[in-house]
N, C-alpha and C positions, 0 to 999 in steps of 0.2 A: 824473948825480947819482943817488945809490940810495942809501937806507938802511932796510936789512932790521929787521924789527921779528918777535920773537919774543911777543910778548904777545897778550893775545885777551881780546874783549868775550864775557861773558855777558847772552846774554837771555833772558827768557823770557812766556810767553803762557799764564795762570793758567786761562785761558776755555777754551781749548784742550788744557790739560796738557804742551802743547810746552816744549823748553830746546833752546838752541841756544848754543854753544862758538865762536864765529867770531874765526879767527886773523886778526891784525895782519901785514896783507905787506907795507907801507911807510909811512912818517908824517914828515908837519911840520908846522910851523905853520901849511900853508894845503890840505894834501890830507890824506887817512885814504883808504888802499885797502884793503879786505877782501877777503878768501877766503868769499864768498857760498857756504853750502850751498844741494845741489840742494833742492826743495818748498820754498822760502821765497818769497814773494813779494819784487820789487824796491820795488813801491809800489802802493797799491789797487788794487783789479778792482774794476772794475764790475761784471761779470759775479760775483762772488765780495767782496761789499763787507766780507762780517765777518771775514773769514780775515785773519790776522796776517800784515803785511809788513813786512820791514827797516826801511823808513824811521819808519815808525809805530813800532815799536818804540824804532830808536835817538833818535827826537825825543821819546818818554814815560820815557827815563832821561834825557835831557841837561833836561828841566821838573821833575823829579823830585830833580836832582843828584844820581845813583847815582854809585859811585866811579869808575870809569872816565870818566865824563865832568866828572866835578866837578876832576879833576885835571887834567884838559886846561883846562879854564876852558872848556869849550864850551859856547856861546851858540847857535850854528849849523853845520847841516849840512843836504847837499843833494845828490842825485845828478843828475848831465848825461847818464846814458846808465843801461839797464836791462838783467837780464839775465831771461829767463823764471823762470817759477817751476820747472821741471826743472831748468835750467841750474846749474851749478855755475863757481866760479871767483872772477878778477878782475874787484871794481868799484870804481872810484874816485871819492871823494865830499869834495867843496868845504868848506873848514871857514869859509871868507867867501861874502859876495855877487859880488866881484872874482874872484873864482879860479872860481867858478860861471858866470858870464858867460863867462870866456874857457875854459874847456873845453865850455861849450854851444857856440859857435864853432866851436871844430875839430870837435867830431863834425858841427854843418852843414857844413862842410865836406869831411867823412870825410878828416880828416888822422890821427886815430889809428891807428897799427896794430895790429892785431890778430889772432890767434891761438886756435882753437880747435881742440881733441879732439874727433874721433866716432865711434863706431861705427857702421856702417852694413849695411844689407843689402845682396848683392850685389857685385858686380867690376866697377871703372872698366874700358874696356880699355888706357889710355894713363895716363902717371904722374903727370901734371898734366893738368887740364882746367878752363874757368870758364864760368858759368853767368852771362846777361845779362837774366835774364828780369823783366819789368815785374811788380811786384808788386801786389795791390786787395786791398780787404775780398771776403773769399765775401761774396756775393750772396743767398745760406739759412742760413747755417752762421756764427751768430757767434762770435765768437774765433778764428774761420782768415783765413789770405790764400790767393791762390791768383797763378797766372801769367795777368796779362791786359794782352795789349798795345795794348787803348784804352785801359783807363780805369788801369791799375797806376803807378806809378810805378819812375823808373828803379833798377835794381837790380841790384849785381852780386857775386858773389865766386867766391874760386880755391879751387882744390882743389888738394890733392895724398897721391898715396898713402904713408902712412907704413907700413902693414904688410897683407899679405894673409892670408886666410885661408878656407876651403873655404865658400864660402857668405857671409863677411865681411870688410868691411876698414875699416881705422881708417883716415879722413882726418883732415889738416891742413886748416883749413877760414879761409879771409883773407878777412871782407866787407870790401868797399871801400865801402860804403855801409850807413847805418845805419836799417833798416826791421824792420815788426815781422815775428817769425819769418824771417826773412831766408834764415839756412841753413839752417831744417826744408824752406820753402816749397822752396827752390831743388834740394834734394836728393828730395825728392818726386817735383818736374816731373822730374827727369834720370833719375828709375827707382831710387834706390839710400837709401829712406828710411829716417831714423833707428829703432836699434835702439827698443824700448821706446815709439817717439814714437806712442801710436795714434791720435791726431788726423791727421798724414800718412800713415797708413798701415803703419809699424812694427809688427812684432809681438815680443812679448817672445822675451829670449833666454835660453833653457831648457837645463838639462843636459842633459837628457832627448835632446834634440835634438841633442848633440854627444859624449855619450858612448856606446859602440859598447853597453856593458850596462848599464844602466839599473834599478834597482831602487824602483818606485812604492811610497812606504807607502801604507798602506790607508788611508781614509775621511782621507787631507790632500791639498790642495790643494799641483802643485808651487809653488815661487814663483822668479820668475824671477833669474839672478844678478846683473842691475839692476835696480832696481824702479822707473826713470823713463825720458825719455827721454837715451838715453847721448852727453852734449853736454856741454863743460867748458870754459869759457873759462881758457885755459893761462896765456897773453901778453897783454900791452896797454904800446903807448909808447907816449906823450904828451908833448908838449913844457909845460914847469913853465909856467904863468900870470904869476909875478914873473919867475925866474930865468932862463927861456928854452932852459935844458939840457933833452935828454932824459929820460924818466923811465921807467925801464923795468920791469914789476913781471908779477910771475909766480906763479901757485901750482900747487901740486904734485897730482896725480892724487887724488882721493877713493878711498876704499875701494871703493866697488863698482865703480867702473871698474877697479881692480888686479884685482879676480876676475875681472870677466868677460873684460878681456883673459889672464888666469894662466890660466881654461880654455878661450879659443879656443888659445893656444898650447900648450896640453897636448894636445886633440883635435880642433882642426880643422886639421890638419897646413898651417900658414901656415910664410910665410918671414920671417924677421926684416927687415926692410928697415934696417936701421939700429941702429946698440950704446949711442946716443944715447937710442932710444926705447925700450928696452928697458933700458936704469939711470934715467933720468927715472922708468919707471912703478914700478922699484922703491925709488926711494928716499922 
């Protein structure tokens, strides 16, 4: 069961001078899946308690009755799963307490499938590979996990290569299990972390760095052709809470990921791996 939804919430964050445009990927009477931009929060930080999040936002229009949610009759909303505050993508959000409960469910049980974009540093040497490594809080460093097989918990997901390129490669990235930072952590421990991500150790990805002449303007800073960490939740199935059908919901490439893949494929001479991923990033 799918039904694509071409409309989009405006919000925005008056404290901060923020607006945010967030497209409608599928809707019924008991889910709302959004196209999360990247720097958005999913839901408070601790660490960050005044910084504007999704849900704080979409629950201060739905008290407020702004017109997108006055037309829905929305009472309630709620999300079962988060996505980082880089993160970009698919998230799907309960418009009851019943449809809340039973998608918190599947994700304890990691029945949802899942689907993410990355760009990485580095070269797998095989086309598929997966990572089983026990995930903890750092121990000095808060807001990271790290791999620790006393005290982590279990933690796993697949990789696979969708395209190469001299120094970079975009993974397909499938956790089977739903922990924080899950794929940064995981792609850290294996040596090939995310672009942008400098918490694991990413470094930005710079023209500079991939084009053969380079022309630095004077007294500017370059800026990188991501300016987060390059992760995007593509895909997510879920089986519907009432109806019991699949639900399968998808959003399409962010801009800065189109560039910073349009010039790895311009000059870091990669191979296409697929004509799939290569009309996806363009459409």
């Amino acid at each position: 069961m799918t039904r694509p939804v071409g409309a989009s919430i405006k919000l925005s964050a008056p404290e901060t001078r923020e607006f945010w445009e967030i497209a409608i990927l599928w809707e019924d009477e008991h889910l709302l899946a959004l196209d999360k931009p990247s720097r958005l929060l999913t839901s408070p930080d601790r660490c960050d308690p005044h910084r504007p999040n999704l849900m704080q936002l979409l629950h201060r229009d739905i008290t407020r009755s702004a017109p997108w949610a006055r037309g829905r009759g929305l009472t309630y909303l709620a999300n079962a799963h988060r996505l980082d505050f880089d993160s970009s993508g698919v998230i799907v959000l309960a418009k009851e307490k019943a449809a809340l409960i039973d998608l918190a469910n599947q994700f304890g049980a990691e029945k949802p499938a899942r689907t993410y974009l990355a760009i990485v540093h580095g070269s797998p040497s095989g086309e598929t590979f997966e990572v089983e490594a026990r995930l903890a809080p750092h121990p000095t460093q808060i807001g990271r996990v790290r791999a620790d097989e006393k005290r982590g918990r279990k933690s796993k997901t697949l990789f696979e290569v969708a395209e190469r390129f001299s120094g970079y490669t975009v993974l397909k990235c499938r956790p089977l299990t739903e922990r924080t930072h899950q794929i940064r952590a995981h792609l850290q421990n294996e040596g090939f972390p995310l672009v942008g991500d400098s918490l694991y150790g990413g470094e930005p990805l710079l023209l500079s760095k991939l084009k053969p002449v380079y022309r630095f303007k004077p007294d500017r800073d370059e800026r990188p052709l991501i300016g987060r960490a390059a992760l995007h939740s593509e895909q997510l199935e879920i089986d519907h809470p009432v109806t019991g059908e699949k639900v399968r919901v998808g959003a399409r490439w962010p801009k800065d990921l189109m560039v910073a893949v349009k010039y790895l494929r311009r000059y870091a001479s990669g191979v296409d791996c697929g004509s799939a991923l290569s009309s996806r990033a363009a459409g």
